[in-house]
N, C-alpha and C positions, 0 to 999 in steps of 0.2 A: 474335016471334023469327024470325028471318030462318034460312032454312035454306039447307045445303049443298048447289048445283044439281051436277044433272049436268054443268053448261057449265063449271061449273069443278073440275072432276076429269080427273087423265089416265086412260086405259083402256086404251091401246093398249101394247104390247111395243117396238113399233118407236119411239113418242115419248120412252119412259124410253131404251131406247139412247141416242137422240140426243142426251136430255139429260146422260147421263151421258158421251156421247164430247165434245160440245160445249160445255155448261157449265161453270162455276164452280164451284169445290168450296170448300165451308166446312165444317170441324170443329172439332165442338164436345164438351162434356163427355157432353150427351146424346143428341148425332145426329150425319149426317152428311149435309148439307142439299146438296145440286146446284141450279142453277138457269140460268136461259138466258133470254133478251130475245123475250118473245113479242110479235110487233109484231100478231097478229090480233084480238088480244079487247082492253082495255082494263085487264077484272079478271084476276088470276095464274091460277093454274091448281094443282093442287096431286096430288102423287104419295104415295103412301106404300109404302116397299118394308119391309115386316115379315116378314122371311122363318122361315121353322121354326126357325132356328138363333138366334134371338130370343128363343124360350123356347116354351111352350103355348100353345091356342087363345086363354087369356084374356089372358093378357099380350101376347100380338098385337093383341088386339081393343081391350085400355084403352089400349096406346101409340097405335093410331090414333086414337081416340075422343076422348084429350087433344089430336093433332097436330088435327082437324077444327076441336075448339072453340077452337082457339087460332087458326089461322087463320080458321075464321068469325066469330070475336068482332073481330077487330083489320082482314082486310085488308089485309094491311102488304106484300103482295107482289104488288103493284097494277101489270100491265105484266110478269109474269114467269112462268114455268113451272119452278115450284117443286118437288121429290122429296125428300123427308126418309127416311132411313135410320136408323131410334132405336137406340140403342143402351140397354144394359138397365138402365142408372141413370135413365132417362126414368119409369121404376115406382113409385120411391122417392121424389118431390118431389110438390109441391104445385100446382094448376094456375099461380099466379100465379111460380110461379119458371119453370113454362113459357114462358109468355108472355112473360116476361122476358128468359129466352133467346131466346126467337124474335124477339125485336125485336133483342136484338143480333147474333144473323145476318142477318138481313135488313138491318142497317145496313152491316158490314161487306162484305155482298154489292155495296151498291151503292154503297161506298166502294171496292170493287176493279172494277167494271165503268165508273164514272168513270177512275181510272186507266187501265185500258187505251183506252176511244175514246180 
């Protein structure tokens, strides 16, 4: 099992800014995913912003816990600096409707980043 490196995690304050002034915004039923054209790394990069207003320590900690394994199992944001925002219907589904979703953000993400270049 392949595990989630630090090289692909944001850490910084100043990165989620940028991706939130700079990026693409996608929303969705369960989140609200940002994203921006990392040209450094190859693999994405991936944020999670679960703020207190989310709910308790645990339901903080399973929304990110689902958002990890869904981007460690898939990869699907290959070339991008991803931030997911869940919103609190992300608690209630099953991983595989995760996933589901997150592929379809991540498609329309890069169906609107075509459009614009």
């Amino acid at each position: 099992m392949q595990r989630f490196r630090p090289a692909q995690r944001i850490c910084r304050r100043a990165e989620y800014q940028q991706i939130y002034a700079k990026g693409s915004r996608i929303s969705g039923k369960y989140w609200t995913l940002f994203a921006v054209r990392n040209d450094r790394a190859p693999a994405g990069r991936l944020g999670i912003a679960a703020t207190r207003k989310f709910g308790g320590a645990v339901s903080r900690n399973r929304a990110k816990r689902l958002i990890r394994e869904v981007f460690r199992r898939n990869r699907i944001a290959a070339g991008y600096d991803v931030v997911v925002v869940p919103k609190r219907a992300l608690l209630d589904i099953e991983l595989d409707r995760v996933e589901a979703e997150y592929a379809g953000s991540i498609q329309r993400l890069k169906t609107r980043t075509r459009a614009v270049q």
